[in-house]
N, CA, C and O atoms as CSV, one atom per row, in Angstrom:
chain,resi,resn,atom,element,x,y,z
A,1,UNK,N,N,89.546,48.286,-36.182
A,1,UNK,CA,C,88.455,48.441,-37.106
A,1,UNK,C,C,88.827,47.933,-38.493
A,1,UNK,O,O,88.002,47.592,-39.340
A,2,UNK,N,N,90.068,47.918,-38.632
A,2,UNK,CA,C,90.779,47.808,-39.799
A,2,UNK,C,C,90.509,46.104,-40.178
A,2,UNK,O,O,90.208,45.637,-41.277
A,3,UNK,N,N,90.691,45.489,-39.084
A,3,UNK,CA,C,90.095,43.960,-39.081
A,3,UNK,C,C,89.126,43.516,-39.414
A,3,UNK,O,O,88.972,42.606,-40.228
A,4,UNK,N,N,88.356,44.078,-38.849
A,4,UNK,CA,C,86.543,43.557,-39.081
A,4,UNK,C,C,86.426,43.945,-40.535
A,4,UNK,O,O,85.560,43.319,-41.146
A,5,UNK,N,N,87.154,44.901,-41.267
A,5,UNK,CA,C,86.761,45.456,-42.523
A,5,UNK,C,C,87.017,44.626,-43.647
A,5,UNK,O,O,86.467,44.596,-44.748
A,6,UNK,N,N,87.895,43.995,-43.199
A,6,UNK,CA,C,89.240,43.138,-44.247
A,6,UNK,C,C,88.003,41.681,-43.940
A,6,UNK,O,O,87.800,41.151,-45.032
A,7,UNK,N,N,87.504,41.238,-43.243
A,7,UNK,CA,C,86.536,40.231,-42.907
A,7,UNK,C,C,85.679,40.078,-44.220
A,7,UNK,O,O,85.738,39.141,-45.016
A,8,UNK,N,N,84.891,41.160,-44.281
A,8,UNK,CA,C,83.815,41.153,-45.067
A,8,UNK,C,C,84.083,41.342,-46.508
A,8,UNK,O,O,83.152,41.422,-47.309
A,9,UNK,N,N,85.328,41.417,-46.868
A,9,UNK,CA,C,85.794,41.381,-48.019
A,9,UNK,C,C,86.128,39.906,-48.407
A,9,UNK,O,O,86.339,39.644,-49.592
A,10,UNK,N,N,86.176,39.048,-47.564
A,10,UNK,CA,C,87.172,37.719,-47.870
A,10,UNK,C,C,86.292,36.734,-48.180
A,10,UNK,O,O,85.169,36.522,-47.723
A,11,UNK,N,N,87.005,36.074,-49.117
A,11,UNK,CA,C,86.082,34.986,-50.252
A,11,UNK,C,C,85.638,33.880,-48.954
A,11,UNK,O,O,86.362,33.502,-48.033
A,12,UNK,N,N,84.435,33.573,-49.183
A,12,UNK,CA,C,83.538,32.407,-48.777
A,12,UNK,C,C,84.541,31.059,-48.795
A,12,UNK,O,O,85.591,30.892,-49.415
A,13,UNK,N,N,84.012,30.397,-48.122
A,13,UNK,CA,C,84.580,29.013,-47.667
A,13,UNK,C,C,84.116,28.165,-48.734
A,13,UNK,O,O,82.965,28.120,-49.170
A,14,UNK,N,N,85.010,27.566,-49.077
A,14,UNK,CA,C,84.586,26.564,-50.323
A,14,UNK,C,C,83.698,25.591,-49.855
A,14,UNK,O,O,83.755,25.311,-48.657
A,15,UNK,N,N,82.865,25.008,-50.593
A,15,UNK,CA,C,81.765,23.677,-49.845
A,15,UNK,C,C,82.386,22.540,-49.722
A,15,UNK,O,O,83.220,22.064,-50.491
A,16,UNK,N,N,81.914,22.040,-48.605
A,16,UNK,CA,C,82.227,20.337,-48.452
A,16,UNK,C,C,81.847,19.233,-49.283
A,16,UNK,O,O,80.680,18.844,-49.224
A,17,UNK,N,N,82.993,18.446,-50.355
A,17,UNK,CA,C,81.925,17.207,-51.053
A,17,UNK,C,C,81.188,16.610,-50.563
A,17,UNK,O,O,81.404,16.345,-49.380
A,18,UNK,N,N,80.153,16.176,-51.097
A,18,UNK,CA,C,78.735,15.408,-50.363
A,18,UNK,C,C,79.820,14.273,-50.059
A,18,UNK,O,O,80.960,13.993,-50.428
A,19,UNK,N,N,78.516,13.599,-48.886
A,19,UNK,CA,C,79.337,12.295,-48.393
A,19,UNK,C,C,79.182,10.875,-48.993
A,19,UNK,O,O,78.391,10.288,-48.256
A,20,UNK,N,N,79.554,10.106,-49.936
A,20,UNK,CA,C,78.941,9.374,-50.830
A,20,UNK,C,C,79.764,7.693,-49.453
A,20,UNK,O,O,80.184,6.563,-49.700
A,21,UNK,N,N,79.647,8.247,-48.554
A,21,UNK,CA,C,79.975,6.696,-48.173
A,21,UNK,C,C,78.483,5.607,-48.018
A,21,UNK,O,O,77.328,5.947,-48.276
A,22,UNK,N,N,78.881,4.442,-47.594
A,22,UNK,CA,C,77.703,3.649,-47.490
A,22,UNK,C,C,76.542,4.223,-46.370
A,22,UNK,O,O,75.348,4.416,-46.597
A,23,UNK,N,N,77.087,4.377,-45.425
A,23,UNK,CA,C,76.589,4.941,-44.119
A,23,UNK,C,C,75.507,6.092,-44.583
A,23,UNK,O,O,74.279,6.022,-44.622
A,24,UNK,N,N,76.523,7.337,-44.973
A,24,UNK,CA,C,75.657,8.496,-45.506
A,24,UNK,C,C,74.156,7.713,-46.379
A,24,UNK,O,O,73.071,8.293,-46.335
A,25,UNK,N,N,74.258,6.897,-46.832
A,25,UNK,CA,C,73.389,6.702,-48.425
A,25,UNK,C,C,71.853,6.025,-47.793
A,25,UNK,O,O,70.650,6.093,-48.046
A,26,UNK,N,N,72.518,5.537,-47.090
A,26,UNK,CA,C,71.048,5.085,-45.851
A,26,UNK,C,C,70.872,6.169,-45.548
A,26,UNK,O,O,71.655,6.925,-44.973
A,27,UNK,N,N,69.329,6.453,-46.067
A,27,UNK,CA,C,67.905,7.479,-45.720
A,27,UNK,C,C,66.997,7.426,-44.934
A,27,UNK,O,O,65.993,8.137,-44.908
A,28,UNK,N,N,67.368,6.349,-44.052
A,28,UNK,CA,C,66.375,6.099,-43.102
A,28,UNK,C,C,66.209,7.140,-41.970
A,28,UNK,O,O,67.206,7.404,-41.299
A,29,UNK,N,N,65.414,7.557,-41.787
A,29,UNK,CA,C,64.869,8.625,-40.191
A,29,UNK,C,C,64.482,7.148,-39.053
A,29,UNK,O,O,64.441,5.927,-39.208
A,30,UNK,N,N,64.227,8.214,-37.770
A,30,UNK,CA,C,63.872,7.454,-37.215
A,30,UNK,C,C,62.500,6.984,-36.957
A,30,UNK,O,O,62.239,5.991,-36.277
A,31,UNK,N,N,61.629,7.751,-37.538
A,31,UNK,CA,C,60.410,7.635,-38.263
A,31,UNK,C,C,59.915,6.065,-39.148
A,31,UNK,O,O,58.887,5.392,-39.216
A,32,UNK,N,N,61.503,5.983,-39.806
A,32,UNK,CA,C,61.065,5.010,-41.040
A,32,UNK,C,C,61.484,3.907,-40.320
A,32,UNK,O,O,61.239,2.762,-40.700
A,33,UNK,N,N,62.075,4.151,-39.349
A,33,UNK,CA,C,62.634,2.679,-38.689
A,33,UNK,C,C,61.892,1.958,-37.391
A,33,UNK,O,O,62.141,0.864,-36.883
A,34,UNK,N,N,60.877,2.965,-37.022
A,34,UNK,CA,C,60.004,2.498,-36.038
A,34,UNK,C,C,58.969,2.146,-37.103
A,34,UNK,O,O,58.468,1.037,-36.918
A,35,UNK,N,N,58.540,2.783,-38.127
A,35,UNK,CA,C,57.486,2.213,-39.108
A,35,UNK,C,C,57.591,0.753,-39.294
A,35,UNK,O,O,56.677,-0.053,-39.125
A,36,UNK,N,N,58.913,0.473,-39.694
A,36,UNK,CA,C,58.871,-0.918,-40.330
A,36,UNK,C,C,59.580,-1.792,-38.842
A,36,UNK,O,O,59.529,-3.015,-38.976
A,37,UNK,N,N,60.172,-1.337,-37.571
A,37,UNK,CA,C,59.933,-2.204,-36.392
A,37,UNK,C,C,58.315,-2.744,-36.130
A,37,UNK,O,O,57.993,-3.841,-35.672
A,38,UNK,N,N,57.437,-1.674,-36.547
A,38,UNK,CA,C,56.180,-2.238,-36.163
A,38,UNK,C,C,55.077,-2.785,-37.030
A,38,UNK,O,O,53.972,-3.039,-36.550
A,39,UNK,N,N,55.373,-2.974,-38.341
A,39,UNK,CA,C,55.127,-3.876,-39.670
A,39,UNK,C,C,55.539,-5.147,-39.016
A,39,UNK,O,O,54.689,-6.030,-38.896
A,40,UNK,N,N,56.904,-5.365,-38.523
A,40,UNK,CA,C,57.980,-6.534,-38.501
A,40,UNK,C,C,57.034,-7.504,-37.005
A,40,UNK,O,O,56.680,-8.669,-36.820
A,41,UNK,N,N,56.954,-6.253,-36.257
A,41,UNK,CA,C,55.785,-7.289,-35.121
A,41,UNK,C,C,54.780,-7.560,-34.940
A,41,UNK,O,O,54.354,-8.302,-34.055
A,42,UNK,N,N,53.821,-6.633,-36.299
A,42,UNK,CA,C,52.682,-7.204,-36.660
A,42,UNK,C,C,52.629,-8.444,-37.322
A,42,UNK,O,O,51.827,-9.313,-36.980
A,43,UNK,N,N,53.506,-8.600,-38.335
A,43,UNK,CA,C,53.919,-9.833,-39.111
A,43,UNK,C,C,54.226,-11.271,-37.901
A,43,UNK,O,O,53.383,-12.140,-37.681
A,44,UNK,N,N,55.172,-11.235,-37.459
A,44,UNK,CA,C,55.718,-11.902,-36.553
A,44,UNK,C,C,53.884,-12.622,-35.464
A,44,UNK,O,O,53.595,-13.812,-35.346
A,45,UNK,N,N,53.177,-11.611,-34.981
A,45,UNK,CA,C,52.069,-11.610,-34.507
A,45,UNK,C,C,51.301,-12.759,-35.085
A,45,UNK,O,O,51.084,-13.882,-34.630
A,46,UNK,N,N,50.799,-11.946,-36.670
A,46,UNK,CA,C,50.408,-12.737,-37.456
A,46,UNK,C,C,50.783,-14.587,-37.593
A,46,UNK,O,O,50.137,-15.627,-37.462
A,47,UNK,N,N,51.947,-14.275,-37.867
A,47,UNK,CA,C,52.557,-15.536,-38.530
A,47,UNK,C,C,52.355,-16.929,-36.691
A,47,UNK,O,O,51.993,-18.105,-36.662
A,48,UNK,N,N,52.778,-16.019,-35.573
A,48,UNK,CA,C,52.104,-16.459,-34.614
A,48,UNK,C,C,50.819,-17.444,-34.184
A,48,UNK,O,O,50.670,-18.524,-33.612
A,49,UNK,N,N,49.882,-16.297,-34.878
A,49,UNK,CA,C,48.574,-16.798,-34.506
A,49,UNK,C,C,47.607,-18.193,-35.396
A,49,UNK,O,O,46.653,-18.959,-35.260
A,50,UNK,N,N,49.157,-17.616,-36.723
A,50,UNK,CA,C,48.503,-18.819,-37.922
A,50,UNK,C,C,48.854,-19.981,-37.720
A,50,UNK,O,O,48.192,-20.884,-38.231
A,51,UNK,N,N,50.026,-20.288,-36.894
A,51,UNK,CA,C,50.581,-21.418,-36.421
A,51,UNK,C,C,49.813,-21.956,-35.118
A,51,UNK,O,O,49.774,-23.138,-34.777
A,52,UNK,N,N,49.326,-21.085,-34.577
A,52,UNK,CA,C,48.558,-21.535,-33.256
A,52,UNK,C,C,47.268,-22.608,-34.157
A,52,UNK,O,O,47.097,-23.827,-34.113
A,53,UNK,N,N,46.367,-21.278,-35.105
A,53,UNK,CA,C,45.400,-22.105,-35.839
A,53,UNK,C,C,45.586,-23.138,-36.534
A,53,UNK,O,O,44.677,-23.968,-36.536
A,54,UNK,N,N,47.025,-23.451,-37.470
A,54,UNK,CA,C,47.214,-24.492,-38.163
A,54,UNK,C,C,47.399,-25.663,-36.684
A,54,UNK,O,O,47.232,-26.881,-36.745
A,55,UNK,N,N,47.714,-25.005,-35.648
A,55,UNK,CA,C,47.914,-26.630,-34.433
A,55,UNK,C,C,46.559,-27.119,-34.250
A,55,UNK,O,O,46.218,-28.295,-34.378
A,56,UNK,N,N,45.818,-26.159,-33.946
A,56,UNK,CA,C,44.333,-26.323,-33.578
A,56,UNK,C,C,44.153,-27.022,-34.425
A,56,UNK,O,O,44.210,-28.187,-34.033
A,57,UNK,N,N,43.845,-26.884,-35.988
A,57,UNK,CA,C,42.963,-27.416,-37.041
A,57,UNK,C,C,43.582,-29.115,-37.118
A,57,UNK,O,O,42.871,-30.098,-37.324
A,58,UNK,N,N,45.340,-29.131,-36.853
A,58,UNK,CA,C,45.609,-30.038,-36.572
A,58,UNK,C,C,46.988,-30.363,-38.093
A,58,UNK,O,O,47.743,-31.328,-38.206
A,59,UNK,N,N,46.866,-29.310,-38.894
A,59,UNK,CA,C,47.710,-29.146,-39.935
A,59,UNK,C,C,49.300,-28.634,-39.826
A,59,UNK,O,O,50.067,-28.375,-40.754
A,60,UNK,N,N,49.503,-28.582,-38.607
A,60,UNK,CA,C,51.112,-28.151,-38.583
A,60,UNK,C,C,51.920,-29.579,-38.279
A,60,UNK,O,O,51.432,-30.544,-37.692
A,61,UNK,N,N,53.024,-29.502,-38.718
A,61,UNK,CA,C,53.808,-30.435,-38.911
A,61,UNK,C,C,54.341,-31.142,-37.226
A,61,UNK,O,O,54.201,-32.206,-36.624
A,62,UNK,N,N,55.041,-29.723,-36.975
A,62,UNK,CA,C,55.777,-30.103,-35.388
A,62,UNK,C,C,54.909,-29.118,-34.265
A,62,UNK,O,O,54.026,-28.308,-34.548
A,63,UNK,N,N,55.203,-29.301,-33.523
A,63,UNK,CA,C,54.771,-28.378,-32.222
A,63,UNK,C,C,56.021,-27.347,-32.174
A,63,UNK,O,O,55.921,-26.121,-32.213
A,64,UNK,N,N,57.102,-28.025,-32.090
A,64,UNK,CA,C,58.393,-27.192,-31.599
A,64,UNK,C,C,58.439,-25.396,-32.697
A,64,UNK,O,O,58.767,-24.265,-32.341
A,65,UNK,N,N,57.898,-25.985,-34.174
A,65,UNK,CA,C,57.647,-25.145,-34.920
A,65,UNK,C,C,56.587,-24.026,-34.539
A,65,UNK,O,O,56.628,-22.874,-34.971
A,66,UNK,N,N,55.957,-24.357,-33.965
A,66,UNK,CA,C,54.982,-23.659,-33.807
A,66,UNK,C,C,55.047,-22.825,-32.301
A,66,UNK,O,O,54.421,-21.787,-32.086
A,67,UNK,N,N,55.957,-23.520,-31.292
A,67,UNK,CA,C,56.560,-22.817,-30.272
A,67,UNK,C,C,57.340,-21.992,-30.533
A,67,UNK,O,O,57.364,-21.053,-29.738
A,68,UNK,N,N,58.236,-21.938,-31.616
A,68,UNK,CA,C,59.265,-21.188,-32.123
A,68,UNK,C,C,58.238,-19.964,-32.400
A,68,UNK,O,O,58.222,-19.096,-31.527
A,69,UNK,N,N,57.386,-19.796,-33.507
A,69,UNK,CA,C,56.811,-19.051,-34.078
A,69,UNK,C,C,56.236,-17.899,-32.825
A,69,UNK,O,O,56.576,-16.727,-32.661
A,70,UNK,N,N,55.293,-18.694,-32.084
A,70,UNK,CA,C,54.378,-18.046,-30.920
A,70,UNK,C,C,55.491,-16.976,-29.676
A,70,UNK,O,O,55.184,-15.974,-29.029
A,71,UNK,N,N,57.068,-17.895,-29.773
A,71,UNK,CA,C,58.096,-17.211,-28.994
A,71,UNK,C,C,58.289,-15.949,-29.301
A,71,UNK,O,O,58.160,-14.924,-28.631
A,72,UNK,N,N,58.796,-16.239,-31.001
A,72,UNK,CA,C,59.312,-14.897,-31.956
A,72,UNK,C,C,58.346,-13.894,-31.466
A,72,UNK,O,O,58.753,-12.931,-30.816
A,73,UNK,N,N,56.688,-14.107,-31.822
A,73,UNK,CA,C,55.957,-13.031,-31.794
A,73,UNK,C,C,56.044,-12.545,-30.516
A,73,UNK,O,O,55.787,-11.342,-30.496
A,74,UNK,N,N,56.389,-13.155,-29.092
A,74,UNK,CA,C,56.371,-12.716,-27.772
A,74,UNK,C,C,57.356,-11.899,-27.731
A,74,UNK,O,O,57.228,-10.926,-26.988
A,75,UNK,N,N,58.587,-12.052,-28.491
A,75,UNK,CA,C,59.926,-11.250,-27.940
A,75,UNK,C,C,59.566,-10.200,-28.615
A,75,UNK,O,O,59.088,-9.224,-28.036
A,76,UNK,N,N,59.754,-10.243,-30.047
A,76,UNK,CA,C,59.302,-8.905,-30.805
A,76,UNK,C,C,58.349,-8.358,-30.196
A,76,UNK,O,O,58.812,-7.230,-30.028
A,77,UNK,N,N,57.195,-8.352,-29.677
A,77,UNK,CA,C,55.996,-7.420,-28.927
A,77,UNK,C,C,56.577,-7.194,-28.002
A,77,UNK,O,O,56.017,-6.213,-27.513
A,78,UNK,N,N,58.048,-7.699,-26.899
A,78,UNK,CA,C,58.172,-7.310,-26.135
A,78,UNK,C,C,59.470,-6.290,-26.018
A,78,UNK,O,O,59.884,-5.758,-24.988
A,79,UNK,N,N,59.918,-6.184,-27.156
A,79,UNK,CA,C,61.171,-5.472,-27.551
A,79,UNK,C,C,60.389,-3.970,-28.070
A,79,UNK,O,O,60.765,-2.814,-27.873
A,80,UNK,N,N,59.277,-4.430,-28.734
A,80,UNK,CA,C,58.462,-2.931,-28.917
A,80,UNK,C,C,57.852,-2.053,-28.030
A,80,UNK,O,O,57.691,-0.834,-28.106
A,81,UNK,N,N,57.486,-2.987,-27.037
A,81,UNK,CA,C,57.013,-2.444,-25.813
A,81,UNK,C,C,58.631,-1.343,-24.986
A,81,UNK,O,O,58.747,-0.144,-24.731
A,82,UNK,N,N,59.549,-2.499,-24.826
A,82,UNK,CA,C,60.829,-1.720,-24.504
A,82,UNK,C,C,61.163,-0.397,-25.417
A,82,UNK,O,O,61.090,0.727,-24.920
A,83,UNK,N,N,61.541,-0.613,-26.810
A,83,UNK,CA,C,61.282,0.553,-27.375
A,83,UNK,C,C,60.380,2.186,-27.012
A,83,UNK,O,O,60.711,3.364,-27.151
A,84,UNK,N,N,59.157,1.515,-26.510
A,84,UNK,CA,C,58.363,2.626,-26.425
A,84,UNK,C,C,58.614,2.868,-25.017
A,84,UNK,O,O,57.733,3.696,-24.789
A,85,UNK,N,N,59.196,2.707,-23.975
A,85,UNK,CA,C,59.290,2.663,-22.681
A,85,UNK,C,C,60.530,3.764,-22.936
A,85,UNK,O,O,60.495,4.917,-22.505
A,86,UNK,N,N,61.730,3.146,-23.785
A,86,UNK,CA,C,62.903,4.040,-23.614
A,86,UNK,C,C,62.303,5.618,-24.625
A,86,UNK,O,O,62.699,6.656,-24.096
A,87,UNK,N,N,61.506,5.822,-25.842
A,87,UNK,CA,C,61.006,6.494,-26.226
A,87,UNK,C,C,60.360,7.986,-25.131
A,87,UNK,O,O,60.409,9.213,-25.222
A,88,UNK,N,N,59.794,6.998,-24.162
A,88,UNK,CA,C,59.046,7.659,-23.479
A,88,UNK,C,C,59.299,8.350,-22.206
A,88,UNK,O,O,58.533,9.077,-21.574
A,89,UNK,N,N,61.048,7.837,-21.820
A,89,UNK,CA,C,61.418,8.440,-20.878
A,89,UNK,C,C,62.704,9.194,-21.213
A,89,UNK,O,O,63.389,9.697,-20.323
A,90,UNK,N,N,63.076,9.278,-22.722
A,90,UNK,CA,C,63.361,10.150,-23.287
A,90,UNK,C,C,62.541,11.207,-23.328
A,90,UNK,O,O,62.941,12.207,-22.732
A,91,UNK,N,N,61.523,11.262,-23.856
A,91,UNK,CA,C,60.359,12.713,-24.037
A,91,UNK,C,C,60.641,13.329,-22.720
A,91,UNK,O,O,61.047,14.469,-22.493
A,92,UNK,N,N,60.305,12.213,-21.749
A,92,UNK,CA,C,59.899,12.728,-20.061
A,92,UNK,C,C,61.506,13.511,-20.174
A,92,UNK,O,O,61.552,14.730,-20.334
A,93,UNK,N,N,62.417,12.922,-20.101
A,93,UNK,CA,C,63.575,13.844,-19.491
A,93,UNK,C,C,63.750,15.057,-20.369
A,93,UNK,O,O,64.075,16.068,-19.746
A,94,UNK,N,N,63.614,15.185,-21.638
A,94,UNK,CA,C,63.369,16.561,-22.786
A,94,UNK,C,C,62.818,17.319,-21.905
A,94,UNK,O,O,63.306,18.361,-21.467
A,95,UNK,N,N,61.530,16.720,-21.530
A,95,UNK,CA,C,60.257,18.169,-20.736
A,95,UNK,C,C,60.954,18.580,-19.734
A,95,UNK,O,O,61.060,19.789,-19.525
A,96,UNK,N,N,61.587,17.602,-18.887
A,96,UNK,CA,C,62.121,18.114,-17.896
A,96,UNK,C,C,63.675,19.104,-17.652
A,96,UNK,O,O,64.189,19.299,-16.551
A,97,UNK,N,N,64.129,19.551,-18.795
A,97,UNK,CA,C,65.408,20.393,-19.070
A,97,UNK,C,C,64.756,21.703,-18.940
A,97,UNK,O,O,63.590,21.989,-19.214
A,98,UNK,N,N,65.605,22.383,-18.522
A,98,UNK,CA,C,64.949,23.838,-18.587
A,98,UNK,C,C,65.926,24.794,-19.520
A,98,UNK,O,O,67.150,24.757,-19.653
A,99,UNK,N,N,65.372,25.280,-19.853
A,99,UNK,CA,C,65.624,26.187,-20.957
A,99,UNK,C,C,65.788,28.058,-21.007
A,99,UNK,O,O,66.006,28.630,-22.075
């Protein structure tokens, strides 16, 4: 009994210095990083479709440029799609833990 007594007498643990490395200083959630993944493939989309129209109208320079562009926007939409696939079978296996 004599132990537990001597416990509650004893000075607090000193605090840990904050972590000032580079790593720590990035604030990003994962919130803020799917936000701006899906800014980045709307853009990409965009920039896509303007190159399709500048071929049409007949104002783009190369084709190859404009294949490049129409590619980018395919992979990025399709890397978001993956994203939300692994997102989603994360959730699924959460529900499925029992507790």
């Amino acid at each position: 009994m004599d132990a537990l007594s001597s416990l509650g007498s004893a000075a607090p643990l000193p605090l840990r210095a904050a972590d000032t490395s580079d790593i720590s200083k990035v604030k990003k959630g994962f919130g803020d990083i799917l936000s701006s993944t899906i800014d980045q493939v709307n853009k990409d989309q965009n920039d896509g479709d303007l190159a399709i129209k500048n071929l049409q109208a007949g104002d783009a320079n190369h084709l190859h440029e404009v294949m490049i562009a129409v590619e980018e926007a395919d992979v990025s939409l399709r890397m978001l799609v993956q994203m939300r696939n692994k997102a989603l079978q994360a959730y699924d296996e959460i529900m499925r833990m029992q507790i």
